[in-house]
N, C-alpha and C positions, 0 to 999 in steps of 0.2 A: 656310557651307562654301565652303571656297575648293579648287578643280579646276585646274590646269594642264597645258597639252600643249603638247608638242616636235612638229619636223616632222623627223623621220629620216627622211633618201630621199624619197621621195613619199608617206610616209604618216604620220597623228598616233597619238604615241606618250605614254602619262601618265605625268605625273612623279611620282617617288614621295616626293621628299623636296621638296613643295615650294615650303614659302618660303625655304629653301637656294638653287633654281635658281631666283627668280621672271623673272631678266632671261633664262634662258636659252629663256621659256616664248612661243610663237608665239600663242597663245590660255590668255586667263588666265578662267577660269569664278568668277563670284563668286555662290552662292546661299545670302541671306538671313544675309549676313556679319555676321561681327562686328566690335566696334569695332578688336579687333588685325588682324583680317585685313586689314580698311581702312587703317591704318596701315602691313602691312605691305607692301601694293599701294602703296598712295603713295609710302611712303619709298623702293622699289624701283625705280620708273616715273616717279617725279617728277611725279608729277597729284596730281587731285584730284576723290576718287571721290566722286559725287551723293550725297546721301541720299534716301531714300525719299522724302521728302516733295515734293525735287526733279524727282525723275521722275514724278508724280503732277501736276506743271503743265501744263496743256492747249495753253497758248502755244506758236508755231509757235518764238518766238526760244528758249524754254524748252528746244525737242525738239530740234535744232537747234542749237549754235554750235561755236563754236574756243574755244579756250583753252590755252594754254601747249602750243603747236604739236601739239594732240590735238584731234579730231573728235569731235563726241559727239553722239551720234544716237537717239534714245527713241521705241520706238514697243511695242505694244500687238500682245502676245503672247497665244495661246491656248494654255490646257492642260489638262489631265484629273485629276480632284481625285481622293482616297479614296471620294467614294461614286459614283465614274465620270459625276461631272457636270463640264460644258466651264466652266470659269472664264475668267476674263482677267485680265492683269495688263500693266506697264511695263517694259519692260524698256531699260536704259540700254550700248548700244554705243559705247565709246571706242576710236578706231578712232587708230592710232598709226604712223608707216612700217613698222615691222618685228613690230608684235603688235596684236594686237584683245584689249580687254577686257570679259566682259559682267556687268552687274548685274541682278538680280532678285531679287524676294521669294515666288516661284510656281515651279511646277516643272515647264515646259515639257518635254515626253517630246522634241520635235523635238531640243534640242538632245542628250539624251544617245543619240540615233539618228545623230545626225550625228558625234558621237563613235566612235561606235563604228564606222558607215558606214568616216569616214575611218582607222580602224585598218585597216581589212582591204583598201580598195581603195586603186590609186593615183592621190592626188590632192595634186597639188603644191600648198605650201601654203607660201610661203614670204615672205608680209607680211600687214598685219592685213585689207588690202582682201579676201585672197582668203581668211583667215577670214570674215570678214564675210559673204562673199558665199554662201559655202559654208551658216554659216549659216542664211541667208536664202534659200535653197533649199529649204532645209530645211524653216523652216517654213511655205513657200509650199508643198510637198507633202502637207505635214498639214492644210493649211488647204483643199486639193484633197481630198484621202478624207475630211475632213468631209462637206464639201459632196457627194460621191457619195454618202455614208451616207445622207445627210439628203433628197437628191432621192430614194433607194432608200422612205424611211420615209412621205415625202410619196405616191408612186403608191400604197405600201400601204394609208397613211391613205383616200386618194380610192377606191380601191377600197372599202373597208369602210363607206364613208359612203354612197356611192350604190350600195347592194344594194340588191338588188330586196325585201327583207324588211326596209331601213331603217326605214321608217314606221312601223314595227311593234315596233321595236326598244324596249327602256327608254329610262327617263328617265336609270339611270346609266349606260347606254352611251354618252349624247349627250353627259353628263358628261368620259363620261375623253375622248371624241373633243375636247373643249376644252379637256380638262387637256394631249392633246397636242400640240395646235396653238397653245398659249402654250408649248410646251416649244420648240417646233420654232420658233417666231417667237424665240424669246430665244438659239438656239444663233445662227440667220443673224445677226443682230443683232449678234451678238458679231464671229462670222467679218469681217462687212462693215467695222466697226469697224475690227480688225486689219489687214482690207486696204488699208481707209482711211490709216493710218499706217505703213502699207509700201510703199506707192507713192509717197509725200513723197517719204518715204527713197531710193527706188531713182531719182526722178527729181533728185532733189539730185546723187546720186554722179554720174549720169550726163550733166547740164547743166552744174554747175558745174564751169567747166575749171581751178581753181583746186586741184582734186582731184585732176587727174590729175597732176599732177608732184609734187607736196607727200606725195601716198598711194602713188606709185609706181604710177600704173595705167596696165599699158601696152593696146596696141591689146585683145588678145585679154582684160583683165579688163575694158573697156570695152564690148567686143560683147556679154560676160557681162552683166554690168549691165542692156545697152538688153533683151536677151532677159528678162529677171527682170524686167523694168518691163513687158514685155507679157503675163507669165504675170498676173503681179498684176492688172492691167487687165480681162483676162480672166474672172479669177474674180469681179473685182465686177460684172459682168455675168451671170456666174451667179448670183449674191446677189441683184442686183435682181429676175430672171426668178423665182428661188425668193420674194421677200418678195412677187411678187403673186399667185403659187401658195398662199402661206399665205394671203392677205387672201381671195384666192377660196374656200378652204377653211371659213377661219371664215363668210364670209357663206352658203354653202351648209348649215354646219353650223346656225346662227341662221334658214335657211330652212326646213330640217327640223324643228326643234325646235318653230317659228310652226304647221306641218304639222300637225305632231303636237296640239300645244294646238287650233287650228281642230275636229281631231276629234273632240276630246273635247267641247269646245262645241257639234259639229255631233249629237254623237249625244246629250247633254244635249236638246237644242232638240228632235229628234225623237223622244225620246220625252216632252216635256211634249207635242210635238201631239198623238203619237199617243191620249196618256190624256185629251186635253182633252176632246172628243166623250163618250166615256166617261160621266167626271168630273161632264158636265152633265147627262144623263141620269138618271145615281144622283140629281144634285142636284134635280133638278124632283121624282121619286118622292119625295123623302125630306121636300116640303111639306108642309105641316100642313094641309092643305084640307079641309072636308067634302066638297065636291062634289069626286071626284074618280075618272071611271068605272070607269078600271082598276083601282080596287083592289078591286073586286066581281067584277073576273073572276076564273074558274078560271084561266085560262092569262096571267092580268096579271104575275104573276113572270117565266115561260120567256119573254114577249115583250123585258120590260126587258133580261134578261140577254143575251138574243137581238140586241137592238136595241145594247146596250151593246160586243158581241164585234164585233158586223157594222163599227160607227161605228168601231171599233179598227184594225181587217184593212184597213179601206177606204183610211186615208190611210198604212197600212205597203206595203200594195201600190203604191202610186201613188207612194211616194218609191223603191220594187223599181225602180219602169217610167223613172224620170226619170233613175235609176242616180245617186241621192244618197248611197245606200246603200253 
């Protein structure tokens, strides 16, 4: 699907007819294109739009170069699938003086937010740098309410683990508590990821001065920039502080679960002591001996039984008193 917008006045506007206007288009959106749409972008713009398989190269020169007076910049987008789980994917930024191009195979909500954002407010958008950057705002804000989500879902999680009726809780409680703490370890993951090849990116623009006259970046899209390189920074800071949150999490959770097994061994073990006493006494009675006086008495039963209850009580009381119990 290929999406284009105009910049009318301070605000983006969607073309309706358009690979009729594609030169007239400020931000050209390519999602999961086809072979003509690619065609029709190239022959338009005169590049030469990646393949997928292209943007899927992990090399920095891969993410990364020029070619035929276009910038092209791939970094590692998050998005929200159909069963509202966070994917990731490539996404390939052709960054041109007067229009920004983007490619993907994923369907990043930041950017149709940012679409829409810039219809309604004014935000001067008049080369590809300050799509770009606009962009990239964007999904550094998505990639910020993640990470509140996900610290929001962590305190909950910690809350629920160390209750005071933990111990006591099931086996499939302890379960989902690490169904979601690999859920929660694979969203950060992704995030950091993301952040990872968004900070390349935003320190490229803003180091290499090769960019600012060739992209048309004046003072004020470069302040831009150096600020977007410190959001980004920021959040991987978050990311690490949360990835040792999760690791604390799981070992707490793997602490409880050791807790819980220990009990059940613990109360296994006392009651084989408690029976053992017992156990030996039936066992001596139950000899085959002639000589054996007790079993002449009238009251040789009530003693055994007696002797058997007492031996029982004696060491259940005494693990009471040690507080093993």
């Amino acid at each position: 699907m290929i999406t284009a917008f105009v910049s009318q006045g301070q605000r983006l506007a969607r073309l309706d007819h358009t690979f009729q206007h594609l030169r007239d288009a400020v931000w050209i959106d390519l999602e999961a294109p086809t072979v003509a749409e690619e065609d029709a972008v190239e022959a338009a713009l005169g590049i030469d739009i990646p393949t997928r398989e292209d943007m899927q190269e992990i090399e920095v020169s891969s993410r990364i170069y020029r070619e035929d007076g276009a910038l092209f910049l791939t970094a590692q987008v998050v998005a929200t699938n159909e069963d509202r789980e966070i994917e990731i994917g490539p996404v390939t930024f052709v960054v041109l003086p007067d229009r920004l191009v983007s490619v993907h195979y994923h369907h990043p909500g930041s950017f149709e937010f940012f679409a829409e954002w810039a219809s309604r407010h004014d935000t001067p958008i008049s080369c590809g740098v300050d799509a770009l950057l606009g962009l990239l705002e964007a999904v550094v804000d998505r990639l910020a309410d993640i990470l509140e989500a996900e610290a929001r879902r962590h305190d909950s999680l910690s809350k629920a683990l160390f209750a005071r009726d933990r111990t006591k809780g099931s086996s499939e409680d302890l379960s989902d508590v690490l169904n979601r703490i690999g859920q929660a370890e694979d969203v950060n993951a992704k995030v950091n990821e993301s952040l990872g090849t968004l900070v390349r990116l935003a320190g490229y623009l803003t180091v290499d001065k090769e960019n600012h006259a060739s992209l048309r970046m004046s003072q004020a899209t470069r302040t831009q920039a150096k600020t977007l390189l410190q959001d980004i920074r920021s959040l991987r800071e978050v990311t690490a502080a949360q990835a040792d949150k999760v690791r604390f999490l799981l070992d707490a959770t793997l602490g409880v679960i050791n807790i819980r097994q220990s009990d059940v061994i613990k109360i296994f073990s006392v009651v084989a002591f408690v029976f053992l006493p017992p156990t030996l006494i039936a066992s001596i009675y139950g000899m085959n001996f002639e000589h054996m006086p007790e079993l002449s008495w009238t009251w040789g039963y009530p003693m055994a039984l007696g002797m058997m209850v007492v031996s029982a009580v004696v060491p259940w009381l005494f693990f009471r008193w040690k507080k093993w119990l």
